[in-house]
KOLMI-444178 format. One line per field, with one value per residue (C-alpha): z, x, y; residue in one letter; chain; residue number from 1. Coordinates in pm, whole numbers, plus 32768, in hexadecimal, padded with zeros to 4 digits. Example, Ala and Ser with C-alpha at 12.3 -4.5 7.8 and 13.67 -1.06 7.14 Angstrom:
c3 c(830C	82CA) $
c1 c(84CE	8557) $
c2 c(7E3E	7F96) $
aa c(A	S) $
ch c(A	A) $
i c(1	2) $
***
This chain:
c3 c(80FC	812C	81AE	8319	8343	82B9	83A4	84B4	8493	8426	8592	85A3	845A	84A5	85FF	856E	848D	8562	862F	84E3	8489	85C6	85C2	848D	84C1	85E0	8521	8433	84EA	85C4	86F9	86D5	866C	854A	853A	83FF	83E2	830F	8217	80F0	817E	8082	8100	802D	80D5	807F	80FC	80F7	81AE	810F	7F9A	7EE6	7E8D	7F84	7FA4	7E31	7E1E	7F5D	7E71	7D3E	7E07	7EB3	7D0C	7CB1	7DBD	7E5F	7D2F	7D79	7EF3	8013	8082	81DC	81D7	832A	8365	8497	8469	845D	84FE	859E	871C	8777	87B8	87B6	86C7	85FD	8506	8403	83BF	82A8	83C4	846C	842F	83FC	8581	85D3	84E0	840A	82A7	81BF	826E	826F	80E6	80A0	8168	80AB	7F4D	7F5E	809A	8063	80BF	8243	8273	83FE	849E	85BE	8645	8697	8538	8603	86E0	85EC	84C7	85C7	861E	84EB	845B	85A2	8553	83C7	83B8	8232	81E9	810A	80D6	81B4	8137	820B	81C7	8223	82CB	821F	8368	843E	8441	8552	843A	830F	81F9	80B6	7FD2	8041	7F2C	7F34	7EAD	7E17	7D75	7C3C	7C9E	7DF5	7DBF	7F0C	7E4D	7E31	7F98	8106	8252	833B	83B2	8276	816A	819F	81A6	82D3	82C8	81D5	8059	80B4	8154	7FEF	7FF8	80D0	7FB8	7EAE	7DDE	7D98	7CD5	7C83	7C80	7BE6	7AB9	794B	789B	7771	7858	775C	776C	775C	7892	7936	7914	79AA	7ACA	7AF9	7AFD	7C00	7CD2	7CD2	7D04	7DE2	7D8B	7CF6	7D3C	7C3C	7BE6	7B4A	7AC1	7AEE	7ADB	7B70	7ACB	7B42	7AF4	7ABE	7BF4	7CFB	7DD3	7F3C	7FCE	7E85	7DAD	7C8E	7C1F	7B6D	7B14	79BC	79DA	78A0	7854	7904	7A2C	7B5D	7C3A	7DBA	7E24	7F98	7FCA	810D	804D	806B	7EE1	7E36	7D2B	7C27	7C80	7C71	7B17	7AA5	7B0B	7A60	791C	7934	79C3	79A2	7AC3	7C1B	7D86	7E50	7FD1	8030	81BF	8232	81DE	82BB	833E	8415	8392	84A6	8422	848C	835C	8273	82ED	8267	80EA	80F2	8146	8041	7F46	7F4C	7E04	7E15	7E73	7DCB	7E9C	7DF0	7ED4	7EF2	7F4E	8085	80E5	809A	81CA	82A8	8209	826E	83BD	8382	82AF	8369	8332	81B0	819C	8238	8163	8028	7FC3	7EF6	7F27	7DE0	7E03	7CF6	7CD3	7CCA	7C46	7BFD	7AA0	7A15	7904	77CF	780E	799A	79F3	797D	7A09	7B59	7B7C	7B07	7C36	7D3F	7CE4	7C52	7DD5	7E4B	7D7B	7DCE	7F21	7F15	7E65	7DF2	7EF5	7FEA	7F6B	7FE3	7F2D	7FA3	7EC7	7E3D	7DB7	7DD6	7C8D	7D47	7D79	7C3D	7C5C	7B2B) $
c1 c(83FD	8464	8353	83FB	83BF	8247	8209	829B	81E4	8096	8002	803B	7FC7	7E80	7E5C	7E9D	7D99	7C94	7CB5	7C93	7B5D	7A9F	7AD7	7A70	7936	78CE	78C0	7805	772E	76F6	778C	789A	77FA	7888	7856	77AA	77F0	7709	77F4	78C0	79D2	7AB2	7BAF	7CD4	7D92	7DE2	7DE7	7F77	8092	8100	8159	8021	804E	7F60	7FDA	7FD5	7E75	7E4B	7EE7	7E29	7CD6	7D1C	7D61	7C32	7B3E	7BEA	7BA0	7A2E	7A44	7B20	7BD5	7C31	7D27	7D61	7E44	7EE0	804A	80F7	8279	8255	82BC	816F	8006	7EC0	7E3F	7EFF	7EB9	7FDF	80AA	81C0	8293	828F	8373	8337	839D	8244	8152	81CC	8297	8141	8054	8195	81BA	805F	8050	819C	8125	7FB0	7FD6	7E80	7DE7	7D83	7E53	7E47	7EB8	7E0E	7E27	7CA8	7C05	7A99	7B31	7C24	7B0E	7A37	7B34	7BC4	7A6A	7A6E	7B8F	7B46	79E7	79CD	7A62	795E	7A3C	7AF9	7BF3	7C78	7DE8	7E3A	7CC2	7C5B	7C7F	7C0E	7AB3	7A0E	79F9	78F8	796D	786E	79A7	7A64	7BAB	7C8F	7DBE	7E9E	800B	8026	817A	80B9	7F6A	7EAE	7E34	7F72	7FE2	7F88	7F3A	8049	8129	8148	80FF	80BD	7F4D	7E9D	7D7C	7CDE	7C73	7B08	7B5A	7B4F	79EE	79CC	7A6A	7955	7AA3	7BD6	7CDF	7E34	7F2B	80A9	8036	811B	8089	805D	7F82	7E9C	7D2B	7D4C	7E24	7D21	7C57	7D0A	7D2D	7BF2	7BA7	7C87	7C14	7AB4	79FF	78C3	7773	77EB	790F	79B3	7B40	7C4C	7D9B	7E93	802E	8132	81C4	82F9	831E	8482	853A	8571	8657	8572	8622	860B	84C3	84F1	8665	8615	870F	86BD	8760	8818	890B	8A26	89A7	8A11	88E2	8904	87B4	8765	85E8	850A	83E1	8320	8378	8469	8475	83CE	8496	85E6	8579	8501	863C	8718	867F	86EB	8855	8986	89BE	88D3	894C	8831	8826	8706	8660	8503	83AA	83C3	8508	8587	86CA	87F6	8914	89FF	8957	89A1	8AE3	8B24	8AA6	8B24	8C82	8C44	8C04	8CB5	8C8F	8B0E	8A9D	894F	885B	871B	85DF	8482	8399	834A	8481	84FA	844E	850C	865D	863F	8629	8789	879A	88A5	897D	8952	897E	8ACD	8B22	8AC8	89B0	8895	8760	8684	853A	844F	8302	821F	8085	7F82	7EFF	7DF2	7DFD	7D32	7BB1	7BE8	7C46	7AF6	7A24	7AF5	7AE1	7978	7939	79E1	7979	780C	77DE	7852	77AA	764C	7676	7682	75FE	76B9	7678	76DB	783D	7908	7A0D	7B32	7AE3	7C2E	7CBA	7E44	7E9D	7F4A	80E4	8160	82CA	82A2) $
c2 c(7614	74C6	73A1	7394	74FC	74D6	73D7	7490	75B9	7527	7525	7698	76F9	7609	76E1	7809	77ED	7773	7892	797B	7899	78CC	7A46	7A5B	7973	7A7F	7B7A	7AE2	7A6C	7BC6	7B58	7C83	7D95	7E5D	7FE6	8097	8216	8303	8357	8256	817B	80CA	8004	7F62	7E00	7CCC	7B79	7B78	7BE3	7D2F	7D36	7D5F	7EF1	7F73	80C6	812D	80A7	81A8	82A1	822D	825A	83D0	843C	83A8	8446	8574	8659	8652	85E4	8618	84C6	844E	832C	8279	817D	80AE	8167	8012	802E	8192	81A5	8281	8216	826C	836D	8453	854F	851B	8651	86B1	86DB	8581	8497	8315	82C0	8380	833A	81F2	8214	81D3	82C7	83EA	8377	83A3	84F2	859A	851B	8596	868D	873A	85CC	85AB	8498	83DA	82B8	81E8	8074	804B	80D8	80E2	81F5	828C	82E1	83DA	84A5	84DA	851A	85FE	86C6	86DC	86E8	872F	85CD	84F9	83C8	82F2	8224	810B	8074	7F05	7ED3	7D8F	7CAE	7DEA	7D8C	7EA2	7F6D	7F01	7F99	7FFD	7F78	7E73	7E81	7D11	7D43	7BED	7C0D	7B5D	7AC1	7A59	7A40	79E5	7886	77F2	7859	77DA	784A	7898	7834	773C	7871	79C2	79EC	7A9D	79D6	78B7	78EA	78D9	7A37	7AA0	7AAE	7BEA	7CB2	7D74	7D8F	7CD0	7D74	7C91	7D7C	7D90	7CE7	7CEF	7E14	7D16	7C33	7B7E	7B3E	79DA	79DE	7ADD	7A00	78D9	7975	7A22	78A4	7848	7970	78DB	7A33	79F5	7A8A	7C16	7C2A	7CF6	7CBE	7D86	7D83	7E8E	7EBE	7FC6	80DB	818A	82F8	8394	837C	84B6	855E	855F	867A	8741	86A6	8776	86B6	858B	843B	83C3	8253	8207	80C2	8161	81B3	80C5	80DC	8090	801A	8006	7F80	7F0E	7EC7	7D63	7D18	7DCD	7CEB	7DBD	7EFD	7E39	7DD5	7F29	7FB1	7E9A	7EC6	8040	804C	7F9F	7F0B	7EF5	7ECA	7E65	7E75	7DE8	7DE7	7D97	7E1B	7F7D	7F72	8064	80B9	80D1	81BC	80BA	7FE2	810B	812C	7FE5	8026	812A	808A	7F86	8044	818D	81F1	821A	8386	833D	8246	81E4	819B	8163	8294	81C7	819A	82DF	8367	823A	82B9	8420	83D8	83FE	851C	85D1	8460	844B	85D3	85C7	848C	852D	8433	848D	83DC	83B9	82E1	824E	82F0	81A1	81BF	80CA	808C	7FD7	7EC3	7F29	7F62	7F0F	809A	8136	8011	800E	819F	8185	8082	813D	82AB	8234	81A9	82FD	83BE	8308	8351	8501	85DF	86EC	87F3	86C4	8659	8786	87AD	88AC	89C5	89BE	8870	8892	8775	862D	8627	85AB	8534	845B) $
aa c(X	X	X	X	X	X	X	X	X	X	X	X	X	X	X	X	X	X	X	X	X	X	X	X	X	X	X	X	X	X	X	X	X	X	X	X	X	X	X	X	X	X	X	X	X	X	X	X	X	X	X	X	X	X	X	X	X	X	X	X	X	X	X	X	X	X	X	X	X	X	X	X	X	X	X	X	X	X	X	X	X	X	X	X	X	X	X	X	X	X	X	X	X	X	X	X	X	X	X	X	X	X	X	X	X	X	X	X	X	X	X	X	X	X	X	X	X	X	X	X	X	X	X	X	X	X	X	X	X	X	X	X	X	X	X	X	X	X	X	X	X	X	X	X	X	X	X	X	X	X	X	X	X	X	X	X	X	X	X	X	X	X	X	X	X	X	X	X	X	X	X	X	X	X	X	X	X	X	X	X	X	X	X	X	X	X	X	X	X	X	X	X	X	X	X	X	X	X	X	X	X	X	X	X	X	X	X	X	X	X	X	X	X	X	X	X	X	X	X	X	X	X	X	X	X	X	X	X	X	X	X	X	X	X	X	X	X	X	X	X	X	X	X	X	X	X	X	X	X	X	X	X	X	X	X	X	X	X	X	X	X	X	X	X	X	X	X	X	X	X	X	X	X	X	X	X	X	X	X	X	X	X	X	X	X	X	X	X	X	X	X	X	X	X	X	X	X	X	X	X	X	X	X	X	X	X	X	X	X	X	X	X	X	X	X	X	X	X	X	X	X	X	X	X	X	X	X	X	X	X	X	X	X	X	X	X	X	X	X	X	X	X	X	X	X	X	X	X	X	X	X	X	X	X	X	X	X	X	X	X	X	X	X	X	X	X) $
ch c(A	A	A	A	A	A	A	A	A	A	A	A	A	A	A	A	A	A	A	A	A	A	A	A	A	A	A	A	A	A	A	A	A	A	A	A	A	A	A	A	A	A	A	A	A	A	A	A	A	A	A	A	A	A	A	A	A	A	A	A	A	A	A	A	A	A	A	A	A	A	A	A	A	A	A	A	A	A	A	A	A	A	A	A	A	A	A	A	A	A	A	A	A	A	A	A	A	A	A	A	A	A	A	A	A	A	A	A	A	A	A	A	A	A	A	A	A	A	A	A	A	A	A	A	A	A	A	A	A	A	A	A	A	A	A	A	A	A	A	A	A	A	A	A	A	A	A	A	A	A	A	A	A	A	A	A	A	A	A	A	A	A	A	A	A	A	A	A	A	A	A	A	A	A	A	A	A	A	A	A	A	A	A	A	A	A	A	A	A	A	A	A	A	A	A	A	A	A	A	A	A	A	A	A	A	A	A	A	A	A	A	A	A	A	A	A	A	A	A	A	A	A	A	A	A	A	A	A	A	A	A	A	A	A	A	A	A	A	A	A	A	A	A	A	A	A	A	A	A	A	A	A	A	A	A	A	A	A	A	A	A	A	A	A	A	A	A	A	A	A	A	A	A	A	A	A	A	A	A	A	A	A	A	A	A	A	A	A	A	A	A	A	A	A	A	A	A	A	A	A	A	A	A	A	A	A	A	A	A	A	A	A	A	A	A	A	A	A	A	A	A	A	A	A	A	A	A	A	A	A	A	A	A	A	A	A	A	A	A	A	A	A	A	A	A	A	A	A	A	A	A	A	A	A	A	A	A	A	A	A	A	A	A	A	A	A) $
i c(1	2	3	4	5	6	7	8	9	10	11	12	13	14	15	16	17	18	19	20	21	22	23	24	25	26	27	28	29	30	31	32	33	34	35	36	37	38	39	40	41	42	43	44	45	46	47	48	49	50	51	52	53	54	55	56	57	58	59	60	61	62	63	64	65	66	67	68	69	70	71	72	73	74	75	76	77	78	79	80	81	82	83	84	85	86	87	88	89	90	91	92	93	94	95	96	97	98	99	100	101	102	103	104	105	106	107	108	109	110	111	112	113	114	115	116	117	118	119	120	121	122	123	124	125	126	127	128	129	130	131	132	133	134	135	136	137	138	139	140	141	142	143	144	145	146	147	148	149	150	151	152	153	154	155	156	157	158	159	160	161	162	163	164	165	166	167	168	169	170	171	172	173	174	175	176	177	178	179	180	181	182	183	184	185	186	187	188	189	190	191	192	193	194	195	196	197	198	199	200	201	202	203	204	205	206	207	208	209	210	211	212	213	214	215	216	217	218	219	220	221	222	223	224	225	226	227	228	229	230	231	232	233	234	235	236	237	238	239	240	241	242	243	244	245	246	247	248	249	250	251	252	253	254	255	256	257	258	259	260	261	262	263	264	265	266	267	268	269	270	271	272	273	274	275	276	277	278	279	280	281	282	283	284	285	286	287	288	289	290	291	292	293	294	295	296	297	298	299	300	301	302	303	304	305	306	307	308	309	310	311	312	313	314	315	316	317	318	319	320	321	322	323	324	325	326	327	328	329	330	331	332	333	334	335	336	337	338	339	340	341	342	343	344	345	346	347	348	349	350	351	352	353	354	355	356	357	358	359	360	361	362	363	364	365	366) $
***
């Protein structure tokens, strides 16, 4: 971004902001209310515009607890066409309910999983409708403040952590660093596998934690690619495979790099974070590059593509996506899962946490 353009846009990014501060100084400060409900909330956000990995922490967080308790996730259904409340079905498609929620839904379908623009509103009724839930978890809810959440989990990217960025429309951050301080727990997230202690530790220091907050480290792992229309065919990527990749994901960075270091060759087509894809735009890969039958995908935006199943049928296009999950670095995944499940835990007793009394295992496309 060039000076000029700083300058110019300074006055909207100091407005901006000040309008973020004073919201946030009335809640604070109890001038807006914000709701409490009687049973765990945890909600995962970040200070960011998209890109931080919030939905395989969501994923990460219904494997952890849904063996012993049964999970409600709730989010706003970002890009769908309805509103209101909505129970999310196997049978919606991303149009009604939003691509994450109808990811999270088809993945781990014996979660409760709901979408609603007002959280305050949305959390009784689905507690209404599925009265044996004992956890809610909230996705994208860190600026949503009606709802006080027990856990309050901050998510960074290591290529973008929220420290070196700035508020919009001059960066991408929703609101300032000091925001940070809402969190209980800050996890950077997309991190080198190999990340070292020393540079933990640097930026544990550039983080500044305030009073307890607790931080974490943690990468992505990609499972073995699948066919979504039949989940049982895998594509093991070797050196001679010419991959076209077609993403609408807020970084696909990583991915692009994952898949270089398997195939030969990689032809990305690359759109915005949730794009709704318009068959005249596959039309034109697909005119582009004739030769590729086999399209390689996200798992969110697998559920965007087959809106136009009937399209990439009758074209003969397979659509394979990459299985993503959230890992740990070293000691961080028993201390993290200790946190988060030692919380939940202290809060029921056993004859309280109802469980379904059958625990169907988690899809595993990996």
């Amino acid at each position: 971004m060039s000076l000029i353009t700083k300058i110019l846009l300074f006055p909207f990014a100091a407005l901006y902001g000040a309008i973020i501060w004073l919201r946030n100084w009335l809640y604070k400060t109890g001038f807006i209310g914000s709701t409490d409900f009687a049973l765990p909330v945890i909600s995962v956000g970040n200070l960011s515009m998209g890109g931080t990995g919030k939905t395989p922490m969501i994923g990460y967080l219904i494997e952890l607890l849904y063996p012993d308790y049964a999970v409600g996730v709730l989010s706003r259904g970002y890009g769908r066409k309805t509103s209101g409340y909505l129970s999310v079905q196997t049978g919606h498609t991303a149009l009604q309910v939003g691509d994450e929620p109808l990811m999270t839904k088809l993945k781990y379908p014996f979660v409760q999983v709901s979408v609603g623009e007002q959280r305050v509103i949305a959390i009784p009724r689905l507690l209404s409708d599925h009265p044996e839930t004992r956890v809610i978890l909230l996705d994208d809810a860190f600026q949503h403040q009606s709802v006080r959440p027990d856990i309050n989990i901050l998510l960074t990217s290591y290529r973008r952590p929220f420290y070196d960025d700035r508020i919009l429309p001059l960066g991408t951050l929703r609101e300032f660093i000091s925001g940070k301080d809402r969190a209980q727990i800050i996890v950077m997230t997309k991190c080198p596998p190999d990340l070292s202690e020393p540079e933990q530790q640097a930026i544990v220091q550039r983080i500044a934690p305030a009073g307890s907050q607790q931080i974490f480290f943690s990468t992505i792992e990609y499972g073995t690619p699948y066919n979504v229309m039949d989940p049982q065919e895998k594509w093991w990527l070797n050196t001679e495979d010419t991959v076209m990749l077609v993403t609408a994901i807020a970084d696909a960075g990583p991915l692009k790099e994952q898949v270089e270091n398997q195939a030969g060759a990689v032809y990305h087509m690359e759109f915005s974070d949730h794009h709704m894809f318009e068959e005249g735009e596959l039309n034109s890969i697909y005119t582009k590059y004739p030769g590729q039958r086999k399209w390689l995908t996200t798992e969110k935006d697998a559920v965007r593509l087959m809106l136009h199943k009937e399209w990439l049928i009758q074209k003969g296009i397979t659509v394979f996506c990459v299985p993503v999950r959230t890992r740990f670095i070293g000691r961080d995944a028993a201390h993290f899962s200790k946190t988060v499940k030692g919380f939940v835990d202290y809060f029921y007793t056993p004859e309280e946490r109802g469980q379904p009394d059958e625990t169907p295992a988690p899809a595993d496309n990996a």
